[in-house]
N, C-alpha and C positions, 0 to 999 in steps of 0.2 A: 559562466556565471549561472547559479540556480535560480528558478522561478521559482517562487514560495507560495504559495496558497493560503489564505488564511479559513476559506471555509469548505474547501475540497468537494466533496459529490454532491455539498447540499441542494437541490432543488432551487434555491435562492441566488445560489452561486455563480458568481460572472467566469468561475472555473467550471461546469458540468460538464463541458462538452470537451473538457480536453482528456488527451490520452493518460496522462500520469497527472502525478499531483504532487507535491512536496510540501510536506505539511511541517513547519518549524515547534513543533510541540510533538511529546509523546504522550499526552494527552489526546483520543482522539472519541469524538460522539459522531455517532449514528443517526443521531436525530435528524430529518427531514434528508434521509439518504436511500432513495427508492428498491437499491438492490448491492448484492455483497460488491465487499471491496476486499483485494487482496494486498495486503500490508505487508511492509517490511521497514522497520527502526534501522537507524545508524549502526548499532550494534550486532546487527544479522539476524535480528528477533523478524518472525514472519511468522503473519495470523491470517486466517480469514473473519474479516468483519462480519457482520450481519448487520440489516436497518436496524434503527431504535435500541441497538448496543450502544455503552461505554466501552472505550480500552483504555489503558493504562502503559505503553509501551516505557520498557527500562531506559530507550533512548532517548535523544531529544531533538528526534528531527526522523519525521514518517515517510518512506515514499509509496503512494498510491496508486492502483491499478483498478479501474474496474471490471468487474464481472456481470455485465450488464447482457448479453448475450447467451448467455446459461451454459459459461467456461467451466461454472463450478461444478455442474452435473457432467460434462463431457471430460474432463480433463483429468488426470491422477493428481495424487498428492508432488510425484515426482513433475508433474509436467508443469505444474501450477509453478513450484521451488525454480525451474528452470526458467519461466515464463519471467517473474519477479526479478531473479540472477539476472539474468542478460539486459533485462531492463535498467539494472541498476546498475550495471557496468557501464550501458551505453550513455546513462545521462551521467557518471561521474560519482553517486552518490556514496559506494562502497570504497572508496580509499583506503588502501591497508588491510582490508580485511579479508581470512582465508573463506573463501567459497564453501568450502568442504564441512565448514561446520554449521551451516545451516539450516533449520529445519522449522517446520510449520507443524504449529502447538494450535 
């Protein structure tokens, strides 16, 4: 079964300290969110957030990663895409969907 978060990296959040986050909206604020998060929607959409951004995801259900370590300066585009993948394999969230078409917009 998934855990769903309803307000994900926020500062506020009884979720900050966890490792991922599943967020049941593709709706997602940045508001009181101290540093990037690395996103990926149901549908294989993968972004990197920024604090104090809106996103808009086509899907309707986010899984969250944060980049709170400075992954987003160390890491490539590819490693980040891999980073997310595997995440979302191991918690179940990618059902059905081919890996291969994946990509961080």
């Amino acid at each position: 079964m998934m855990r769903y978060s309803k307000d994900g990296y926020r500062l506020t959040s009884r979720d900050f300290h966890q490792e991922y986050n599943l967020i049941p909206s593709g709706n997602i604020s940045m508001k009181l969110v101290p540093f990037p998060i690395l996103a990926m929607d149901n549908l294989g959409n993968i972004k990197i957030l920024q604090p104090n951004e809106d996103h808009l995801f086509q899907g309707n259900q986010v899984l969250e990663l944060p980049l709170r370590n400075g992954e987003l300066n160390r890491l490539s585009d590819g490693e980040l895409r891999q980073k997310i993948i595997e995440k979302a394999i191991e918690v179940q969230f990618l059902r059905g969907l081919s890996w291969r078409n994946l990509r961080i917009k």
